[in-house]
N, C-alpha and C positions, 0 to 999 in steps of 0.2 A: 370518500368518493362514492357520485351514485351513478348507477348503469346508467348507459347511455338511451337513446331506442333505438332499433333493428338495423337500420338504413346504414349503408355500406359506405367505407370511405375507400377513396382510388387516389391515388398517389399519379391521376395521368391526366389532370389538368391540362398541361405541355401534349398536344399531338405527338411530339416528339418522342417521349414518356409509353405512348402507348405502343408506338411502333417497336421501339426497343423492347420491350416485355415481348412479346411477340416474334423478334429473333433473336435474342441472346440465349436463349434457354440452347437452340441448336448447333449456335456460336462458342457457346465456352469451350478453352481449352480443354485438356486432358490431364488428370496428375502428371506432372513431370516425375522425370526419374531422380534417383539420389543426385544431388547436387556435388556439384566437384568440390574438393577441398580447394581455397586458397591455397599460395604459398606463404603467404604471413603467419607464420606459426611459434608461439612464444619458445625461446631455447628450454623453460623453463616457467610453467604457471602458476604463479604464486595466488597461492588462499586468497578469500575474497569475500564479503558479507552476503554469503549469497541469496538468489530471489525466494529459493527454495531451501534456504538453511535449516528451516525447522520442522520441514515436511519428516514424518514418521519413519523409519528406518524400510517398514514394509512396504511404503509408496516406491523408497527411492531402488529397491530389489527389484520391484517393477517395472522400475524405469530403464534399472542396469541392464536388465533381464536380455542375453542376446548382442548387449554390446559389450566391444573390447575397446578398454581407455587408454591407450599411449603413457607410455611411462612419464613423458612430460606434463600431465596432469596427474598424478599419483597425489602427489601432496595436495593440490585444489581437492581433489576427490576425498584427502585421509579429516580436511578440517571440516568439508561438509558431512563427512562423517561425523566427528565428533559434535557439530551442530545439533545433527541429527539427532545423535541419541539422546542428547540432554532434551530438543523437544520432544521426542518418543515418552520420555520418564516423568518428565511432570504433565504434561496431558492425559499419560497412561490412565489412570483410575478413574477423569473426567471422562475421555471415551467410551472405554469401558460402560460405563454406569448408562451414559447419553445415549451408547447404540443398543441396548436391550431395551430402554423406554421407550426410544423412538419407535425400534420394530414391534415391540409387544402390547405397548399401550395406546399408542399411534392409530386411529383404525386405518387412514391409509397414507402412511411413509411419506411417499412419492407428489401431498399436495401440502398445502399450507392456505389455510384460510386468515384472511388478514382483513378487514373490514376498512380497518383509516385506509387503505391503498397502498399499491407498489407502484412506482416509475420507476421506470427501466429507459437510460440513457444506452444510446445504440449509437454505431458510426463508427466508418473504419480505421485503424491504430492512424494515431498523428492527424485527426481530422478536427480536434477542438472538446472533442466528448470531457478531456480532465476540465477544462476551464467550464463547460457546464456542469457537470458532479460541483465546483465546489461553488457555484454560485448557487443551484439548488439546497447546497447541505447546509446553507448560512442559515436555513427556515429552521426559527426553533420549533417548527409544529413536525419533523419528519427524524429520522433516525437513518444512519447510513454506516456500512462498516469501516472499519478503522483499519491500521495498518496491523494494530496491533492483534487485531482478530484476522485478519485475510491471512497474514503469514504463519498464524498457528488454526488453520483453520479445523482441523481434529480436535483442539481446545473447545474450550469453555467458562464459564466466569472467573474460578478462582486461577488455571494456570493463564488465563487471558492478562490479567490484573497480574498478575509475575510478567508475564510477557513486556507489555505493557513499560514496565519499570527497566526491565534490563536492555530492550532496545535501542533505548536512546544514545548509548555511548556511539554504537555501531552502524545510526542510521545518520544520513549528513539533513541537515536543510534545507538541501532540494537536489533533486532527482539530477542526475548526468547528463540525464539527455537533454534537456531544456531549461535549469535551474526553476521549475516550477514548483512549489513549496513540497514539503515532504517532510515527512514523521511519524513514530507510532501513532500518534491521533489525531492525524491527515485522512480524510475521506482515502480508502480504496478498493480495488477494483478485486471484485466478488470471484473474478477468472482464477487469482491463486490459493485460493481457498480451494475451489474443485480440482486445483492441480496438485496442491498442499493436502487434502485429504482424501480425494477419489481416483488421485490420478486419472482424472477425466478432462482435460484440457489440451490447447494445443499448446501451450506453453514448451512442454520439455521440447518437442519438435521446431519447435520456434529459436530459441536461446539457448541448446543446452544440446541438443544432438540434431542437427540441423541434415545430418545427411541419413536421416530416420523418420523426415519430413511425411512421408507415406504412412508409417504409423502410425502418429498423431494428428494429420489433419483432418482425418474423419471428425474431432470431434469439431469442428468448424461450422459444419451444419449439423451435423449428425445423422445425415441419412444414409450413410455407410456404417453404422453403428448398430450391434445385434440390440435386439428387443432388452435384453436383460442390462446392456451398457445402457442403452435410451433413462431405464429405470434408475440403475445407478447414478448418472448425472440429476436425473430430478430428484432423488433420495437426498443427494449430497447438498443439491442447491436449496432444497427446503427445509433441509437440517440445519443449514449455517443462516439462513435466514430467519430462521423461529428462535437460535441463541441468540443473534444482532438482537433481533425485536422485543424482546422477553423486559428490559429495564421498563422500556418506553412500550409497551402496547398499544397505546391509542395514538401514537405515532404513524404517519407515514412515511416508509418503509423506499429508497431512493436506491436502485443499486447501476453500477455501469460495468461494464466491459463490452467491449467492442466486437465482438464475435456473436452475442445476445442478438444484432438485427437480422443472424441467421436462426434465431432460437424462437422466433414470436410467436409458434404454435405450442412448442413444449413449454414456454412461460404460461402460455392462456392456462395450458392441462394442468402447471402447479398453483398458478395462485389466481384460476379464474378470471372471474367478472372486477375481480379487483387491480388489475395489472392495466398499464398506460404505458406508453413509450413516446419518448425526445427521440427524435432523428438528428445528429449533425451531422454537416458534410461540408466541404472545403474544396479550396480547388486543387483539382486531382494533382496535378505536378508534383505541388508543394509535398501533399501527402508523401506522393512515391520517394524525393526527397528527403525527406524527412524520418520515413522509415529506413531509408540506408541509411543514414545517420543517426537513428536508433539503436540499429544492429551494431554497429560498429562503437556505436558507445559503450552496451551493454553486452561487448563479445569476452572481458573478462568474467564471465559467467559460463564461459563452453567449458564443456572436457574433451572436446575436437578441434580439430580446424576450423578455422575461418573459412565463413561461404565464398564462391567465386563470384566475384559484383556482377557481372554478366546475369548467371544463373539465376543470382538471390532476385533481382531489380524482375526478371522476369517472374520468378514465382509470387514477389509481392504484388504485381498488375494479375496476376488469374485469383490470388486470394482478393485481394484488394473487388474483383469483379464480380467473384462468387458471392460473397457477401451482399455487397448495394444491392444484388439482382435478388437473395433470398430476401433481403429487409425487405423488398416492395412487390416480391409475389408473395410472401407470406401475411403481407400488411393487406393484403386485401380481400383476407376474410373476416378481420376486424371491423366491429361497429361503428358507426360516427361516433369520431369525438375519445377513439380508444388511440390517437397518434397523431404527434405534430411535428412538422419539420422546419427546422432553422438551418444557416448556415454560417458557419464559424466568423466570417468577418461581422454579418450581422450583427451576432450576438456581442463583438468586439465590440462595434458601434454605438448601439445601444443596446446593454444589458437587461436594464429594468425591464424597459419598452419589450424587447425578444422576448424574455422570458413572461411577460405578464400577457402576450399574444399567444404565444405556446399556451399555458395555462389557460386563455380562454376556451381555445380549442379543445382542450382537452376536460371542458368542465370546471377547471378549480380558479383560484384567486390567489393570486400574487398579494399575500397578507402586506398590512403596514409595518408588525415586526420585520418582516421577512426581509424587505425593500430597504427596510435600514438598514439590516442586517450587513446584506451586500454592498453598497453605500460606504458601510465602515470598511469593511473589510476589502475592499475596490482603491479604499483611500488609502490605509494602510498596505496594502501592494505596493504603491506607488506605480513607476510607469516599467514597462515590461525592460529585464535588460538580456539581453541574447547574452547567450554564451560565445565566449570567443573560439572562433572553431577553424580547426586548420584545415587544411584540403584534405578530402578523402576520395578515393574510387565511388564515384557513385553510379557506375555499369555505364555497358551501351543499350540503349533501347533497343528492344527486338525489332523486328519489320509489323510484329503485330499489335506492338505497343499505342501507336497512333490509334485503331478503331479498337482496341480496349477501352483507351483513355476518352473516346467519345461516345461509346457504351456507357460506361461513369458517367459520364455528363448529360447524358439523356435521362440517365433515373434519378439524377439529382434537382428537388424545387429549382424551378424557373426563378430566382429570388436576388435582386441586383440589392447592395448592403447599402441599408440605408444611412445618411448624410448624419456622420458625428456630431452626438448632442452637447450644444454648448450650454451651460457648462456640462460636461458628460454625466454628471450626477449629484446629487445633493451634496452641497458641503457639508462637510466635516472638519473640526478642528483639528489640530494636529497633539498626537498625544503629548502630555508634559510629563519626562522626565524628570525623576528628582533620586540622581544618583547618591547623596548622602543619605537618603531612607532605602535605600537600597542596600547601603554597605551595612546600615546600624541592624537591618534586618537580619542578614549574613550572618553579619557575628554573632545575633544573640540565638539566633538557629543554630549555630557553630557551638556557644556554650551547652545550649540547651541539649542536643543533639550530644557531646561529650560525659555531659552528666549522666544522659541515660545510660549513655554504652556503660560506663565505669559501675552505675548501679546497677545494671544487666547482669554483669560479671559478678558484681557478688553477693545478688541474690541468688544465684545458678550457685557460689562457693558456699555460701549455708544450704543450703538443701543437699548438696555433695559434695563434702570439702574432697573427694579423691578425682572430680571434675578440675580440671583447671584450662578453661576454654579465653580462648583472645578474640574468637567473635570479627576477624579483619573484616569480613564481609559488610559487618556493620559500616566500612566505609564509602559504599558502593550507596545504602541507602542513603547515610549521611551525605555525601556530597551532592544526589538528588534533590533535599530536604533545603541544604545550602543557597541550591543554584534556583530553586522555586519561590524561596522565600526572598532574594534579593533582585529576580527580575519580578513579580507580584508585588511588591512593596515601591518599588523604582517606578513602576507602571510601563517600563521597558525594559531591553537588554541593551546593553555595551562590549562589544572586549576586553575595556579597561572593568568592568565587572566581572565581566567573566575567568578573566585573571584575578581578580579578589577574591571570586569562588574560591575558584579553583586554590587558589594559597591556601586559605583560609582552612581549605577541606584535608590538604596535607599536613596545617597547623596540630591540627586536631589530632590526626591521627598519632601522627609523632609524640605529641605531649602527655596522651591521655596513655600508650605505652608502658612509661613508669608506674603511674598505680594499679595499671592491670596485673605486670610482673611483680608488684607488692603484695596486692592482693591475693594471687595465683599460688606464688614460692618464697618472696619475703627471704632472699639469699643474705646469708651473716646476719643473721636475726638478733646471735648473742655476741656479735665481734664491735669493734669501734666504729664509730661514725663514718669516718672515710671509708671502712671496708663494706658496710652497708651502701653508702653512695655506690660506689665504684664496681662491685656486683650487681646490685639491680639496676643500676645505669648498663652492664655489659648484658645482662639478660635484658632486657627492654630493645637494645641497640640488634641485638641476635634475631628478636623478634621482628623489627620491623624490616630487616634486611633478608628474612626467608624469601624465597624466590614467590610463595602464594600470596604473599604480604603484601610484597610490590606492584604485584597483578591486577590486586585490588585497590590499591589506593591511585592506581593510573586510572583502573576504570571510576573509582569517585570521582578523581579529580576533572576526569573527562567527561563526566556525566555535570557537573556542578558548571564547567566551564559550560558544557552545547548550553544548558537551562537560562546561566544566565547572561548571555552572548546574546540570545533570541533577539534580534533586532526586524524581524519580518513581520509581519501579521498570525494573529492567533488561526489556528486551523479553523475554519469552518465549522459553525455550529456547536463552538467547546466555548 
């Protein structure tokens, strides 16, 4: 990216646009108060993969800090605990080591100089922002965080790369709220990493203790935030941005969440002259919409009550407001050409076309890689399918709802979506499958993967014959190994594959049992043939039916199954 020159951009084209800058600032609401609890309340909240499962023991004290949790989340509370501390212990040392470099060797913390560029996708929750993150992150020229780094965001390469691997059993293929794709290495949003390591986000106040809303929406803009919090969020946001970038350095650097188009001045102050910003925006309805059915997806995540639709419907029109209004008074001390705004059906319309219009404005070029990129990965989507969704409370509008919702609409581009491209984009051919090099992959994964573990075992019994290790764990990679090698070979996934994994991965396991307990203890070593059978057959059987044994071979076989099931499109930019 190179500087732009001096000259000012205004986001007030629209007369409309100017008038509104000019009284909304003395129109905005007030913080509301705590929000009433619903009476929708589980008898009973069952554990959950949660958003914040692996945030640090000392984030989530933080967060406790002052609340009191209702015996009917006790147990959601006891497993995000033990979440917890398993990611506390293998990030432990990475931490450690990362935050005395950063502060010591660092001259200043708090910036990040990044030369290829940063875009920063801005817009408020449910406005279109995911579908542009993953159509920018198709560019092989740019780097973006994964799922697998945002939710261990205290990590670092080596427990990232553990992270990484173990996710998969407990992450689905696409998101609740909208079956939009999802994965450990699915482009995501840079917000749960500063809530995952800084506890600097509004997330907990959002999802998790919603009538604590006043606590954490300061950090929404952050000008209710003391000077040394200010620091702490740039600290936290430059620190996970310099491990993202560290593979790829001459990368540009793509990050989004939706709370950023209140952030465009502490962005400028962390990564400078090299920082840009995408605006989307959508029509406001939908959004408001859309975020009650958000919340409501993502409410087995509370350790409280459910918000009251009334209350909630109103606090997401003053956040919903606060925001658009900081994105376009803060957007206008940027230089030309440092921000472009699109709007979500647009971009729906024509992708290409949007995003290579954005890109002019902003200086850069929509590569030929790139455009393919998207192309493929547009094709393999296929065509969007809703979730089927039952009736939910989605509030009553307040009396003030109406001149919110046209507030919004005054600071959004003047911008009517243009006339769907026929054909909407470059063909593509459709992938070919070939599930018998799929299956033949499988199995010789399956052997190969078997031999190792048995020689694992006893090269570990000559080096220590008083060692006598089973290694189950081994079947967590192996079913990975399985499920990667027979959707990569097939050149897609299936069910009916992903149940071949999956067998396959429990074959293994089972089988390979006997010469470990041969190897291991070798029970009637000096008795008759059937007595040799018939003990290491009950010790082999003893083994695989331990309660840790079975734990693991669910989670291979679950992990071999999601791999080679994969019938969507590959994430973005992998």
């Amino acid at each position: 990216m190179t500087r732009s020159n001096s000259s000012r951009t205004h986001f007030t084209n629209n007369p409309t646009n100017r008038d509104a800058l000019d009284g909304i600032c003395s129109s905005m609401p007030p913080p509301e108060d705590p929000i009433p609890p619903s009476n929708r309340n589980p008898v009973l909240a069952a554990p959950v993969a949660h958003l914040l499962a692996l945030a640090p023991l000392d984030v989530w004290l933080r967060m406790l800090a002052g609340t009191r949790i209702h015996p009917r989340y006790w147990i959601r509370l006891l497993g995000i605990g033990f979440t917890s501390l398993v990611g506390t212990l293998w990030s432990l040392p990475e931490r450690i080591v990362f935050g005395i470099c950063w502060r010591l060797l660092k001259k200043n913390p708090e910036q990040l100089d990044h030369p290829p560029g940063v875009l920063v996708i801005v817009g408020y929750y449910r406005s279109g922002t995911t579908h542009a993150h993953n159509l920018i992150a198709c560019d092989p020229d740019s780097v973006t965080p994964r799922w697998y780094q945002a939710l261990l965001g205290q990590g670092c390469w080596l427990s990232w790369a553990v992270t990484r691997f173990l996710l998969v059993p407990f992450l689905g293929s696409s998101r609740p709220q909208d079956n939009v794709g999802f994965g450990p290495m699915w482009p995501a949003e840079d917000d749960f990493a500063l809530a995952g390591w800084g506890a600097c986000s509004t997330l907990p106040g959002r999802l998790i203790f919603p009538s604590r809303w006043s606590k954490w929406s300061k950090w929404n803009t952050l000008e209710q935030c003391s000077e040394s919090e200010r620091a702490r969020w740039r600290r936290t946001l430059a620190g996970f941005a310099w491990k993202v970038t560290r593979r790829h350095p001459n990368k540009m650097l793509v990050l989004k969440t939706p709370s950023h188009g209140a952030h465009i001045s502490e962005l400028v102050e962390i990564f400078g002259d090299h920082v840009r910003f995408i605006h989307v925006s959508r029509d406001s309805i939908k959004v408001i919409e859309s975020n009650m059915r958000m919340h409501d997806d993502l409410s087995s995540h509370l350790l409280e009550s459910r918000m009251d639709a009334d209350a909630l419907r109103e606090r997401i029109v003053n956040e919903y407001l606060e925001i658009e209004y900081a994105t376009v008074a803060q957007s206008q001390s940027l230089d030309e050409g440092r921000i472009a705004f699109m709007t979500h059906e647009a971009l729906i319309a024509d992708p290409i076309g949007q995003l290579a219009k954005s890109y002019q404005t902003l200086g850069l070029e929509l590569s030929g890689p790139h455009s393919d990129a998207i192309a493929q990965y547009l094709h393999d989507l296929g065509a969007y399918k809703r979730p089927t969704r039952l009736p939910i409370d989605l509030g009553t509008p307040s009396t003030t709802e109406p001149e919110s919702i046209e507030q919004i609409r005054a600071l959004h581009p003047s911008c009517h979506p243009p006339e769907r491209v026929d054909p909407p984009l470059p063909p593509h051919p459709d992938r070919t499958i070939h599930p018998i090099r799929g299956l033949f992959a499988a199995v010789i994964a399956s052997l190969v993967w078997g031999l190792l573990w048995i020689w694992t075992i006893w090269i570990i019994k000559q080096v220590n014959p008083e060692i006598k290790p089973r290694l189950d764990q081994l079947v967590w990679i192996g079913g990975s190994a399985v499920g990667l090698a027979a959707v990569h070979f097939a050149g897609g996934g299936s069910k009916r594959l992903g149940y071949i994994a999956a067998g396959l991965t429990l074959l293994v396991f089972v089988s390979i049992s006997f010469p470990i307990t041969l190897i291991n203890w070798n029970f009637a070593v000096d008795s008759t043939t059937s007595d040799f059978l018939y003990h290491n057959s009950k010790g082999a059987l003893h083994g695989i039916l331990a309660p840790s044994s079975i734990a693991f071979a669910v989670l291979g076989m679950l992990t071999a199954w999601r791999h080679a099931s994969s019938t969507g499109p590959n994430a973005p930019g992998t």
